[in-house]
C-alpha positions as CSV (number, residue, x, y, z in Angstrom):
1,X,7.9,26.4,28.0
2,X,9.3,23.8,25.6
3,X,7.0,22.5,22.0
4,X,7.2,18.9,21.7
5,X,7.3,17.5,18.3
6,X,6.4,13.7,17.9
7,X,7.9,12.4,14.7
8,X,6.0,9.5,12.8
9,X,7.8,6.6,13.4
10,X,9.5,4.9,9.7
11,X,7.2,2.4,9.8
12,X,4.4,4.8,9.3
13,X,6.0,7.1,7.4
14,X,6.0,4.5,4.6
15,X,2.2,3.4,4.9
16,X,0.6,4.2,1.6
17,X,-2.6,5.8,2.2
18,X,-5.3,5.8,-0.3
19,X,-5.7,4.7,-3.5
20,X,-3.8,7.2,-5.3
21,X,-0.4,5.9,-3.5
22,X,-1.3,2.7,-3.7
23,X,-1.3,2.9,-7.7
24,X,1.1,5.3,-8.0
25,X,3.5,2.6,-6.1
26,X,2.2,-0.3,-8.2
27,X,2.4,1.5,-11.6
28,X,-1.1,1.5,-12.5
29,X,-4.1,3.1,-12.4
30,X,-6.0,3.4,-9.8
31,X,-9.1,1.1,-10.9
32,X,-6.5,-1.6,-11.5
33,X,-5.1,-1.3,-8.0
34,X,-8.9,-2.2,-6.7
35,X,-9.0,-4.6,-9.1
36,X,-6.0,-6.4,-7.6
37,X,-7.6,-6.0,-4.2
38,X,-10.2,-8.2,-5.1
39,X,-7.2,-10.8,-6.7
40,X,-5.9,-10.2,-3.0
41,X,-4.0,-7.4,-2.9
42,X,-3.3,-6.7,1.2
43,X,-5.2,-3.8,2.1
44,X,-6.9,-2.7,5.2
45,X,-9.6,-0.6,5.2
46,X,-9.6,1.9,8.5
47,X,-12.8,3.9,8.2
48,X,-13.3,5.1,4.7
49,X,-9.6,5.6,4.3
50,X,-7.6,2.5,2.2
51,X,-4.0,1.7,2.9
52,X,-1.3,-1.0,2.4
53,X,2.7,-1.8,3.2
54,X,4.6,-1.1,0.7
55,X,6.4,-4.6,1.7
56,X,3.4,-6.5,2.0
57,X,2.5,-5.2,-1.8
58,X,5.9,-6.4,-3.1
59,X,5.5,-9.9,-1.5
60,X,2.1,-10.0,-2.9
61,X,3.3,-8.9,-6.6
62,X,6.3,-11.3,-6.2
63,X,4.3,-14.6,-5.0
64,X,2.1,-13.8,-7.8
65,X,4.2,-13.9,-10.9
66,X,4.5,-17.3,-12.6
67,X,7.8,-18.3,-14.0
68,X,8.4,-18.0,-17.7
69,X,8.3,-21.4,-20.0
């Protein structure tokens, strides 16, 4: 009899789950991290849980910062 592991693929190894890891990965607390959900912030909602890309969160934060004068 052999035990099969199944490993969790990179891709979703790296998902942030919840709101915690979302703001711990954002540097902020977590009411700010909702807050930039509502600015748009790319999060799906799957049943009660939260998560985001942590790719998808840079692109956001990058397309979002206005040049310096």
């Amino acid at each position: 009899m052999y035990l099969v592991v199944k490993k969790k693929s990179t891709r979703q190894s790296r998902i942030l789950m919840g709101w915690m890891r979302i703001a711990d990965f954002l540097d902020c607390s977590v009411a700010t991290a909702k807050r930039k959900e509502q600015e748009g912030l790319p999060v799906v909602r799957v049943g009660g849980a939260v998560c985001c890309l942590p790719e998808d969160a840079v692109a956001w934060r990058q397309g979002r910062r206005q040049p310096r004068k």
